[in-house]
C-alpha positions in Angstrom: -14.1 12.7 21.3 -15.4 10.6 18.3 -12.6 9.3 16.1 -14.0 11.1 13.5 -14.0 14.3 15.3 -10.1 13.3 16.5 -9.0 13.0 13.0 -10.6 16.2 12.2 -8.7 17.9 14.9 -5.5 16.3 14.8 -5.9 16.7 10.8 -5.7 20.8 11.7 -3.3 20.3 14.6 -0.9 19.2 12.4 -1.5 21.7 9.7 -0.6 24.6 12.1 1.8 22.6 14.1 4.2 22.3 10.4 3.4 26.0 9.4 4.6 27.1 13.1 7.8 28.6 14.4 8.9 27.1 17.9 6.8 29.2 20.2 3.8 28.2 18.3 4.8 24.3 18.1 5.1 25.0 22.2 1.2 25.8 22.7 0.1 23.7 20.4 1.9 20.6 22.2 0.8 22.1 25.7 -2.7 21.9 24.4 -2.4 19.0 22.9 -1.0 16.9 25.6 -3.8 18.8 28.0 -6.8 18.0 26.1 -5.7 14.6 25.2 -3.9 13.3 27.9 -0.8 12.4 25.8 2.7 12.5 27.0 4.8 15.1 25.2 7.0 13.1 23.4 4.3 11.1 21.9 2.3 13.8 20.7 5.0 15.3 19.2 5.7 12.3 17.6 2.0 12.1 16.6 1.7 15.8 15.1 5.1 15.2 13.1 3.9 12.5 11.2 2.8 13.3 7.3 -0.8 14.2 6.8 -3.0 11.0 5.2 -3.5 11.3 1.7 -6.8 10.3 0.1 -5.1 9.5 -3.2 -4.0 5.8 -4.1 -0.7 5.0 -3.7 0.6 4.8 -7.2 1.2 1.5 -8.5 5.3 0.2 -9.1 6.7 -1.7 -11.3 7.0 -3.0 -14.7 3.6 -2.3 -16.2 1.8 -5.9 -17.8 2.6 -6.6 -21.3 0.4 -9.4 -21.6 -3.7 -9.7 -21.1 -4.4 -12.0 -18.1 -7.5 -13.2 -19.2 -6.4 -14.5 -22.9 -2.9 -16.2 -21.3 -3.9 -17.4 -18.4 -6.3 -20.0 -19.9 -3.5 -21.8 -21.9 -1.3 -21.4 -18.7 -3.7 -23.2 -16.7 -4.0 -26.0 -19.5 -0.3 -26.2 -18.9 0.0 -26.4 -15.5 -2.9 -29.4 -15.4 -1.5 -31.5 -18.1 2.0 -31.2 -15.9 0.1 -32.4 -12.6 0.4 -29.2 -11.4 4.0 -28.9 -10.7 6.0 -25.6 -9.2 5.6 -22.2 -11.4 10.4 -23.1 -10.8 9.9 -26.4 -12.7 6.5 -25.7 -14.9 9.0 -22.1 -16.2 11.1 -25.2 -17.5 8.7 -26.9 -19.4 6.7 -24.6 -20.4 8.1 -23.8 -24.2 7.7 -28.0 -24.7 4.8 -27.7 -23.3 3.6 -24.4 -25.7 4.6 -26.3 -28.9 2.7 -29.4 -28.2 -0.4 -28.0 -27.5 -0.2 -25.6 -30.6 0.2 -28.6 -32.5 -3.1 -30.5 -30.8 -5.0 -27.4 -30.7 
């Protein structure tokens, strides 16, 4: 069976397999394990798991408050003119850093 075709199937396996009372969960494991050669516990295991969603995860976190590409110039500048130390160390100098080169630019 084409992997395609397998997801296909195990796609509506699962789908009646979670809808199903005991007896039905039964048949549909004996099949299962017949057609596929799986041992019972694993294809229990396999039609348990939660069908694969096409959606994107949502993102977490904060959301950015800042635009990458107008800060990250300056940032760079920064990081060059301090021999491109740590971001621990450059975090440090950084506000010396900002004030001089607002005063030179």
């Amino acid at each position: 069976m084409g992997e395609v075709r397998m997801d296909l199937y195990l796609k509506t396996q699962r789908w009646r397999y979670h809808r199903g009372n005991r007896e039905v969960k039964k048949r549909i494991l004996d099949e299962f394990c017949e057609t596929h050669g799986y041992h019972r516990k694993a294809a229990a295991r396999l039609l348990r798991q939660l069908p694969i969603s096409d959606k994107k995860p949502k993102k977490l976190g904060k959301k950015k408050i800042y635009d990458p590409s107008i800060l990250l110039e300056p940032l760079k500048k920064i990081w060059l003119a301090t021999d491109q130390i740590c971001g621990k160390r450059l975090k440090e100098r950084s506000a010396h850093m900002v004030t001089a080169l607002s005063q030179t630019s």
